[in-house]
C-alpha positions in Angstrom: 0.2 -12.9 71.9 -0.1 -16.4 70.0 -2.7 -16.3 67.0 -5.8 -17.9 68.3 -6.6 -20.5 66.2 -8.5 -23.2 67.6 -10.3 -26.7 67.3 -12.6 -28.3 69.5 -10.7 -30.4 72.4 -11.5 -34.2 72.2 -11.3 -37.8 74.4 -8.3 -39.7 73.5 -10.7 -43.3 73.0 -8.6 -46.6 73.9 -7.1 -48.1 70.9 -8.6 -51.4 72.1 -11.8 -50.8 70.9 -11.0 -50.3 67.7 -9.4 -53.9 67.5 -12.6 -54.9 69.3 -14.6 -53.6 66.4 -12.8 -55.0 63.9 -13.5 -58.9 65.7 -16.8 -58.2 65.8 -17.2 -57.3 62.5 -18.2 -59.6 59.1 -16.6 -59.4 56.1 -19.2 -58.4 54.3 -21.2 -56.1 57.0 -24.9 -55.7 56.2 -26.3 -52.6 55.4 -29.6 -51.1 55.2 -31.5 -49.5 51.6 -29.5 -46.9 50.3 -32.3 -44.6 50.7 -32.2 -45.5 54.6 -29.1 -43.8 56.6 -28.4 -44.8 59.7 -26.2 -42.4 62.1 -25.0 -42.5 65.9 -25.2 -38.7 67.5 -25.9 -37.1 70.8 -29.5 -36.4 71.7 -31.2 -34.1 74.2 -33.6 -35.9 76.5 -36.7 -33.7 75.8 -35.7 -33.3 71.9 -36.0 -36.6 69.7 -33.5 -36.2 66.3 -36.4 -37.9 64.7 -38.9 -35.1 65.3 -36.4 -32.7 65.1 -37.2 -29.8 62.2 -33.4 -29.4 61.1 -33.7 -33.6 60.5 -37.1 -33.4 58.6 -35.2 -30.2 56.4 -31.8 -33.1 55.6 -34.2 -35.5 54.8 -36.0 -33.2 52.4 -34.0 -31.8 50.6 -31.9 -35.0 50.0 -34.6 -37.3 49.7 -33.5 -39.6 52.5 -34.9 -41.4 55.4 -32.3 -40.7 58.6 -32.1 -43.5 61.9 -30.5 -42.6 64.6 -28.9 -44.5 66.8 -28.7 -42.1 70.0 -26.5 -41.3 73.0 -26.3 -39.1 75.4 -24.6 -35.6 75.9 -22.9 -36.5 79.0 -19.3 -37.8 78.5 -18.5 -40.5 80.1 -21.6 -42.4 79.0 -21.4 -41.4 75.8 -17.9 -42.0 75.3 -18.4 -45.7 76.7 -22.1 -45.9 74.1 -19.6 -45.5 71.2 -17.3 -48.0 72.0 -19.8 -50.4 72.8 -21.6 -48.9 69.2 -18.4 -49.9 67.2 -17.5 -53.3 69.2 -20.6 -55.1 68.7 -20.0 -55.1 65.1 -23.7 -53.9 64.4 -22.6 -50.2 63.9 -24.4 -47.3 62.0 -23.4 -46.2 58.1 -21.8 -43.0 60.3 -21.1 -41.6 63.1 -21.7 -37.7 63.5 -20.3 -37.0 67.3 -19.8 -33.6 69.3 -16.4 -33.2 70.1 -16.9 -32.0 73.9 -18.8 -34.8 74.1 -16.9 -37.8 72.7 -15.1 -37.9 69.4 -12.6 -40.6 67.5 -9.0 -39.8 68.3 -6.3 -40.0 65.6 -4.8 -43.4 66.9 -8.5 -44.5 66.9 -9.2 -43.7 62.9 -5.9 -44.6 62.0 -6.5 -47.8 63.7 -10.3 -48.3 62.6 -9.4 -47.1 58.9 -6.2 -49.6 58.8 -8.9 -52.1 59.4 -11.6 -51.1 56.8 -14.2 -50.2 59.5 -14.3 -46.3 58.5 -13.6 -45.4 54.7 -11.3 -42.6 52.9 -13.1 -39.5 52.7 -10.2 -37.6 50.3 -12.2 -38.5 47.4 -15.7 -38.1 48.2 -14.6 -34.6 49.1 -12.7 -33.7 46.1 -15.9 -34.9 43.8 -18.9 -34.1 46.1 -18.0 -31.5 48.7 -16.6 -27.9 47.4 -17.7 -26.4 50.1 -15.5 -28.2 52.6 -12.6 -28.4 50.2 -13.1 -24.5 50.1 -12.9 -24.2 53.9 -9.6 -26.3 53.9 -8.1 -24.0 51.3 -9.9 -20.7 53.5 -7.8 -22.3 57.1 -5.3 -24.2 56.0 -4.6 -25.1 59.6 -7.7 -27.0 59.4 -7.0 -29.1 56.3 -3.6 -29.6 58.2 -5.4 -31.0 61.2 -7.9 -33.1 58.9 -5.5 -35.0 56.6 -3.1 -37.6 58.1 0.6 -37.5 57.2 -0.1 -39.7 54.1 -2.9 -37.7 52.9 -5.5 -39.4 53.5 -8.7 -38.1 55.5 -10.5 -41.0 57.7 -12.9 -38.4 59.3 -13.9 -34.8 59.3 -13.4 -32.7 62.6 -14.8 -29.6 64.0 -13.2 -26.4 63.6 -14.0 -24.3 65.9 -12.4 -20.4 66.5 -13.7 -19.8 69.8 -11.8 -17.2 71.0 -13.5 -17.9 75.1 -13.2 -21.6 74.4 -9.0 -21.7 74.0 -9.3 -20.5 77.4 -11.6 -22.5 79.8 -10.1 -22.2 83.4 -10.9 -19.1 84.5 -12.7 -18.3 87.8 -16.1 -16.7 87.8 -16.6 -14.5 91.5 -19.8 -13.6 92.9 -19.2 -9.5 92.6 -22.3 -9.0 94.6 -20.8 -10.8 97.4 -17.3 -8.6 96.9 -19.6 -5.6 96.7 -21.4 -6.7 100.0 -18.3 -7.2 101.8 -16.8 -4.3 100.5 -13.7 -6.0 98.5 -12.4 -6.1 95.2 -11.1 -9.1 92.9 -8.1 -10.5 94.3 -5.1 -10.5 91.7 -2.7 -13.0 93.8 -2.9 -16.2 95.1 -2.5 -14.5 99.3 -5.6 -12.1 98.3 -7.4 -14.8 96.8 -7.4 -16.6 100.3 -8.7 -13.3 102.1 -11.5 -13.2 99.6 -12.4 -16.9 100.7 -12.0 -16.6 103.9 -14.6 -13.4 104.2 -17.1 -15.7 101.7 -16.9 -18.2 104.5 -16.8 -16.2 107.3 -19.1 -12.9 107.0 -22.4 -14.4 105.6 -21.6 -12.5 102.5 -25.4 -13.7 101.0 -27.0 -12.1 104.0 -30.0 -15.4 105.6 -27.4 -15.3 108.7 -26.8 -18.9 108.5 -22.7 -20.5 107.9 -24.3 -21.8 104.7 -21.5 -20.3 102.1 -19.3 -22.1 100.1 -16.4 -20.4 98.9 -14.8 -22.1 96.0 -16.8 -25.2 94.3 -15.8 -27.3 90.9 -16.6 -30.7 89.6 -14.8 -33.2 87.3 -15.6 -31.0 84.0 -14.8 -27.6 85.7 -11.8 -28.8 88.0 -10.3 -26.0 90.4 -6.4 -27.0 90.0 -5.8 -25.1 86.4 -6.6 -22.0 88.2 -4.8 -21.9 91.3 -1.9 -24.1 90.1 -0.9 -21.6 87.3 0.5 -18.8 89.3 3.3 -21.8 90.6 3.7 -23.9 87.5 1.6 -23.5 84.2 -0.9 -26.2 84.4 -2.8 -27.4 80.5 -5.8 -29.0 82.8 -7.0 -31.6 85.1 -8.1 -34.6 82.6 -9.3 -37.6 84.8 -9.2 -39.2 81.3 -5.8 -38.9 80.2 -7.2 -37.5 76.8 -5.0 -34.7 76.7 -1.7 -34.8 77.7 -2.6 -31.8 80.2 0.3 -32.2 82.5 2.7 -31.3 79.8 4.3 -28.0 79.5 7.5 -25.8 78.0 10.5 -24.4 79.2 11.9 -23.0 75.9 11.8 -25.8 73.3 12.2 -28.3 76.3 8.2 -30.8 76.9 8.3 -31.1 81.2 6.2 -33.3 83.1 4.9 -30.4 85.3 4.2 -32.2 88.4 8.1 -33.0 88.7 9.1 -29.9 89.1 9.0 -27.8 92.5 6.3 -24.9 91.5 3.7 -27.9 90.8 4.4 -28.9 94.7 4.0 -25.3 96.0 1.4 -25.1 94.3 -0.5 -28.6 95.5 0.5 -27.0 98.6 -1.4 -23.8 98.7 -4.8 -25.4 97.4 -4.5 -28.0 100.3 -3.8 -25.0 102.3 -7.0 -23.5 101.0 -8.6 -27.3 101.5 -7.4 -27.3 105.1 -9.3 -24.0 105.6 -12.7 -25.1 104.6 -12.5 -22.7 101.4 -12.8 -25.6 99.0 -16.3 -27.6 98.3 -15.7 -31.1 99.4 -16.8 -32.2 96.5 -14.7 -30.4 94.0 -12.8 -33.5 92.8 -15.8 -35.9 92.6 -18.9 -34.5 92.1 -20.3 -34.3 88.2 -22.0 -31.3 86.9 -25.6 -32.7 88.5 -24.6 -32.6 92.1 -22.4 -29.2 91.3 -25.7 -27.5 89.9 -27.7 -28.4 92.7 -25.6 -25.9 94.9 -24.9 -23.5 92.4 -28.8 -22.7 91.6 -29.8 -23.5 95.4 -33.2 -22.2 95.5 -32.8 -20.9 99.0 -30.3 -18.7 98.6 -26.9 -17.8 96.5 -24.5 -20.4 98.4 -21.2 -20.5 96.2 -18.8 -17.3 96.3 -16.9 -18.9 93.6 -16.4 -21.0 90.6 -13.8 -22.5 88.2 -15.3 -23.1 84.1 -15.4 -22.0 81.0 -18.6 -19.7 81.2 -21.2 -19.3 83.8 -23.7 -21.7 81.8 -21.3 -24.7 82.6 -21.9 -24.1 86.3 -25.5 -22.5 86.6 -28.4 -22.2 85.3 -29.2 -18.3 83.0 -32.9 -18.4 84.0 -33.1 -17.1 87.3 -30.5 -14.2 86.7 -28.3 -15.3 89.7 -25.4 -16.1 86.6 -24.9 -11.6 86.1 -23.6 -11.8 89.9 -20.4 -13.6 88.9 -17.8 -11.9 86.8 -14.6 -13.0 85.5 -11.5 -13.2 87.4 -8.3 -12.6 85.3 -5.1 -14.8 86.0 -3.9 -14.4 89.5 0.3 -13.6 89.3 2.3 -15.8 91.9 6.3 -16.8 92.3 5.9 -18.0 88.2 4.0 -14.6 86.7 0.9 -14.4 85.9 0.0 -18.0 83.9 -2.8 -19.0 82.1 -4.0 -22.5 81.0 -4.2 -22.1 77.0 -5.4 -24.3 74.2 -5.4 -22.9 70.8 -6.4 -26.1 69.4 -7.4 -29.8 70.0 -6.2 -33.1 69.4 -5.9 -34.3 65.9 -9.1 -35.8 65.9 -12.5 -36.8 64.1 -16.0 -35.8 65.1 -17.6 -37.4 61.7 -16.9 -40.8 59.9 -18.6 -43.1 57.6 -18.5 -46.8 58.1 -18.0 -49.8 55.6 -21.5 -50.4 56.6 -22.9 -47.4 53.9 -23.5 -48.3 50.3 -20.9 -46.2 48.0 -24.1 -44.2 47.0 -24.9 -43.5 50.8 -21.2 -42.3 50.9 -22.3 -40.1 48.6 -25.0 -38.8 50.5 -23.7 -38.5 53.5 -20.5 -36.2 52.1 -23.0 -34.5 50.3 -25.5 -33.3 53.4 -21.9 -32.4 55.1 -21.1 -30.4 52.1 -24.3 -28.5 52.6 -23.8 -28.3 56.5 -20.4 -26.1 55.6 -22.3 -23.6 53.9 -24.0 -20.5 55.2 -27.9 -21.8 54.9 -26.8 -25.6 56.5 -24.9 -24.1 59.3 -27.4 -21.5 60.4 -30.4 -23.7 59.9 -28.3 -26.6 61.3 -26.9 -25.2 64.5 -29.4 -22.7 65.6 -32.6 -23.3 63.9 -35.4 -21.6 61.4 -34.7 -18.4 59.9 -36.8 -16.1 61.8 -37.6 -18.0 64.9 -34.2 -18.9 66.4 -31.9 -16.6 63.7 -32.2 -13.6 61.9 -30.1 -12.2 59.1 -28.1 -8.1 59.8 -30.1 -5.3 59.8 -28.6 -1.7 59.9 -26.7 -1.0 63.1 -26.5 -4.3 64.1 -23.2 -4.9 66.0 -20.9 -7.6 65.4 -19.2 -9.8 68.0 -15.8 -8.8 66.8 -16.4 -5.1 64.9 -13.1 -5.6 62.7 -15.6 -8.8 60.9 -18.9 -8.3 58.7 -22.2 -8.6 60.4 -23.8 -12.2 59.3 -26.0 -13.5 61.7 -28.1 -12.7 65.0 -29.6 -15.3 67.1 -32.9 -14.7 68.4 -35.1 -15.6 71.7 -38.1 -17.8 69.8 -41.4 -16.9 71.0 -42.9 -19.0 73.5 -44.2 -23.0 72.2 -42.1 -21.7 68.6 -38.4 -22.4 67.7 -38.2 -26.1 70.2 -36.2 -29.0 68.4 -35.2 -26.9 65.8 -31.4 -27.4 64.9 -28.8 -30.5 65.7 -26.9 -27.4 67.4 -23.2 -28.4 67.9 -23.1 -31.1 65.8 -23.3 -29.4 62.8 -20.1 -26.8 64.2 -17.8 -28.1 61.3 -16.6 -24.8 60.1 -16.9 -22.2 62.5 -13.6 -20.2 61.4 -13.0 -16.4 63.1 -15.0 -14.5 60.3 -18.2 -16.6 61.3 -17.9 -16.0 65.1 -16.9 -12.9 65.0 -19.9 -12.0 62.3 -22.4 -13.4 65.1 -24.1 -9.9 66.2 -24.8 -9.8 69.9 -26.4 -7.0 72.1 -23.7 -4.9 73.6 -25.2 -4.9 77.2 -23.4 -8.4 78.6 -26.0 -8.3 81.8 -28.6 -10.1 79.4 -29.1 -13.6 78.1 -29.0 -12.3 75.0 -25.6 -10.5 75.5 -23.9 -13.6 77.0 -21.6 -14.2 74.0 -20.1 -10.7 74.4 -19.9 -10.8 77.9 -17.9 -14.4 77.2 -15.9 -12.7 74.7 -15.1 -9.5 77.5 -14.4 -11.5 80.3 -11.6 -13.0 78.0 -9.6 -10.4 76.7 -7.5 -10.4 79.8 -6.8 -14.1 79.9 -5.4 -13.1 76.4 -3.1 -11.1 77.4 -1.8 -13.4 80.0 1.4 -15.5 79.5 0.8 -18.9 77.4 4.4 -19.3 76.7 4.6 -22.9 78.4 1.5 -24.1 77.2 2.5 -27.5 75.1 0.7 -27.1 71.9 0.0 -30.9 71.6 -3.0 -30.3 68.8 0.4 -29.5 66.4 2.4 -32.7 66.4 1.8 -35.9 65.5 2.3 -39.6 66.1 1.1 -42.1 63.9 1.9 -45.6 63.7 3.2 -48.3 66.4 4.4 -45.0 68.4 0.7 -43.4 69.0 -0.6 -47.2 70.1 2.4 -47.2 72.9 2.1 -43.0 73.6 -1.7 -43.4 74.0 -1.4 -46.5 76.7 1.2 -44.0 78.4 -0.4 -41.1 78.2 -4.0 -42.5 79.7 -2.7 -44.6 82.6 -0.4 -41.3 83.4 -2.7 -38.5 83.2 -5.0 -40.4 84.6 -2.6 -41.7 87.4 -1.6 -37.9 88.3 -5.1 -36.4 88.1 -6.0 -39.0 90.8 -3.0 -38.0 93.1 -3.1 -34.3 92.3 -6.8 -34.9 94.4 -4.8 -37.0 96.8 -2.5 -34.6 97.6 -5.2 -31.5 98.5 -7.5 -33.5 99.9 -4.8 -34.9 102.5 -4.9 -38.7 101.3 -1.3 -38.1 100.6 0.5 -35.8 102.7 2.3 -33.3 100.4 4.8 -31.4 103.2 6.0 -34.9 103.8 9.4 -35.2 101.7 9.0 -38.9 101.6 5.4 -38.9 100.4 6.3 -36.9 97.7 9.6 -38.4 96.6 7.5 -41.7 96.1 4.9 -39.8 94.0 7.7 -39.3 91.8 9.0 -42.8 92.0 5.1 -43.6 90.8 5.7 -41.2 88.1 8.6 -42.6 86.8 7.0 -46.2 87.1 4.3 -45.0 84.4 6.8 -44.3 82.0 7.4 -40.3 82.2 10.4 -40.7 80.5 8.8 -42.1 77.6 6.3 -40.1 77.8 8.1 -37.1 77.7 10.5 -38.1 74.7 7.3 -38.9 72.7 6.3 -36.0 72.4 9.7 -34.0 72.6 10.4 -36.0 69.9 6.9 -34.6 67.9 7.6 -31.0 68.7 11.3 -31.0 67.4 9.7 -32.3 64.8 6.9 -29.2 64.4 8.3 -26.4 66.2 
């Protein structure tokens, strides 16, 4: 089993943007009074960072007035608020981002720092910040991943050991249904169908109406990771092309996946499954909105199955419905028993500071991120007062992982207490295994406040699944002219094949048709595989 070390995964942002920031940009950018900071971060509707109690504690303690400019926590929008943010020219002292959410991509800080936009933080942090230059030395994967091949450090990422998060397709079944219908988790592909077909066909939630759907996703918790991987290991299904998710190993060797003939058996068993009525129309298309709306139906338990990282990214915990769906481990097919794996993310930034802060705002700013690395800043910063939303160990207090120290519990606030508390993931900078593994959590998973141990359980057997072909892209490098030409490859690609993946199940393209699928390859070949591939073969020799 690979050590799992891993990094928050990012969105690869079009180099363009940067260059559009750059026009839009004065020489000599104006800037507000250093005692004025100005920052761009995600914000929850329903709690304001200005109001927020974790803000009021930064500005405190470091005598500073924080503005923020604000986005949202959806993706896309976000994503698109930044660029806009940066091309304007009228852009913030920093930017403090979440990296599920949007983040700067190595191309883009190398680009943006080439041009002066974002400053060097190598020095700040050597002078100011010895609590992050004591993480670095703590992970040394982490300063690896921070520090550009030259040395020098345009933007601090997220580090993130998650052990559940490296492993974010697995399929969550309704066991009350199984238990209803008198079946048990299916282990391969041919049982998986069975279980499907009895969700659709038996009225497995008892109202006696055909009202069941048997396998739902959405963009951000895509079906195809799942049911491809016991055909051909598949990294993801990024409609992005921010990860190069269609990559893979055979030995030493990068393969496009979706030229080889397991990634069309596999196509051909979900359209199989499509054909069948077992797979929500909307599985490709809809966003997490329209997939909530039929996971928490209010009139009855409608979906047997879904595909996600954890139950909360498909449902909401409050009504208890979330305890009926329990992990499913890897199915094994005619390639074993594969599992989609990422053990880290792209080489990446989720905080900068901009050429619009004063060098004693620099200051400042490395400073509060200095404090956000320690114990007090991350506890108060991510989850909220001492007390209210946290506690510290008490005797017989049981740790996450039980090979770690007890550090920290989190705690269920008491009604109108413990609201706008904490920035929450945007203050994840140094969450290394000690620190997640130190979280105690109740040891009975079939509460809310046991659903980090019930993440961690339903994930041990995805760990012991096979992630030998899983392209460890978050290793290598490409810097330079090269990452400008990889990163127009890579998007229009990924993006390309996620699109005609869809095609293929949903019957827009016809994939038992030999001709249909010898021009999808032509197609493939026309976005510059080749090239694609020998980028990043080139990388790995490089790393491996």
């Amino acid at each position: 089993m690979r050590r799992r070390l891993s990094a928050p995964t990012a969105a690869l942002a079009v180099i363009a943007v940067a260059a559009s920031a750059l026009a839009a940009c004065s020489d000599e950018p104006e800037t507000s009074p250093d005692g004025v900071i100005t920052l761009f971060a995600p914000q929850w509707p329903d709690q304001p960072l200005d109001d927020n109690a974790f803000t009021k504690h930064i500005e405190a303690k470091f005598d500073v007035d924080l503005q923020f400019e604000t986005t949202t926590y959806d993706a896309g929008p976000a994503a698109e608020k930044r660029q806009i943010s940066l091309a304007s020219g009228d852009y913030p002292d920093a930017y403090m981002l979440v990296p599920w959410v949007t983040q700067f991509s190595r191309d883009e800080i190398e680009t943006l720092g080439s041009q002066g936009v974002i400053v060097p933080l190598q020095d700040l942090v050597a002078e100011h910040a010895p609590n992050i230059t004591a993480a670095f030395e703590k992970v040394p994967e982490y300063e690896q991943r921070a520090y550009n091949s030259e040395g020098v450090l345009w933007g601090l990422p997220q580090w993130n050991d998650c052990f559940h998060c490296q492993y974010s397709s697995k399929l969550w079944m309704n066991q009350a249904w199984l238990d209803t219908l008198g079946l048990v988790q299916p282990t391969t592909p041919e049982e998986l169908r069975t279980v499907l077909e009895a969700f659709k066909t038996q009225d497995p939630n008892g109202n006696g109406q055909a009202d069941e759907i048997p396998l739902s996703g959405a963009v951000g918790n895509p079906i195809l990771p799942y049911l491809m991987s016991p055909f051909a290991y598949s990294g993801g299904f990024d409609t992005t092309g921010a990860t190069p998710a269609s990559l893979a190993l055979d030995g030493d060797q990068v393969v496009l996946q979706p030229t080889t003939d397991g990634w069309r058996e596999g196509l051909t068993y979900i359209r199989e499954l499509w054909e069948d009525g077992l797979v929500d129309d909307g599985a490709f298309t809809q966003n997490g909105e329209a997939f909530g709306v039929k996971t928490d139906n209010p009139d009855a338990v409608i979906v047997g199955a879904t595909t996600g990282q954890q139950p909360a990214s498909n449902m909401d915990l409050e009504d208890g419905r979330n305890f009926q769906y329990q992990a499913v481990p890897p199915l094994t097919g005619p390639d074993g028993d594969n599992v989609s794996w990422a053990g880290g993310g792209p080489l990446s930034a989720s905080f900068v500071i901009t050429n619009r802060a004063s060098e004693a705002k620099q200051q400042k700013l490395i400073e509060i991120m200095d404090y956000i690395y320690t114990y007090e800043g991350h506890l108060l910063g991510e989850f909220g007062e001492e007390g209210v939303n946290w506690a510290r160990p008490e005797a017989g207090d049981v740790p996450l992982d039980e090979t770690m120290p007890p550090l920290f519990k989190t705690l269920t606030a008491p009604e109108g207490q413990g609201v706008n508390t904490a920035w929450g993931a945007m203050t994840q900078y140094f969450s290394d295994a000690e620190f997640r593994g130190g979280q105690i959590v109740p040891t009975d998973v079939n509460t809310r406040e046991g659903y980090e141990r019930r993440l961690f359980e339903a994930t041990l057997p995805y760990s012991e699944a096979d992630t030998s072909k899983a392209f460890p892209y978050w290793e290598v490098s490409v810097t330079g002219d090269q990452a400008q030409e990889l990163s127009t490859v890579q998007t229009n690609l990924e993006t390309f094949l996620s699109q005609a993946n869809a095609e293929f199940i949903t019957g827009i393209r016809d994939i038992r048709d030999d001709a249909a699928w010898q021009s999808f390859q032509d197609e493939i070949n026309g976005f510059g595989a080749e090239q694609y591939t020998a980028i990043y073969q080139t990388a790995w020799d490089e790393v491996k």
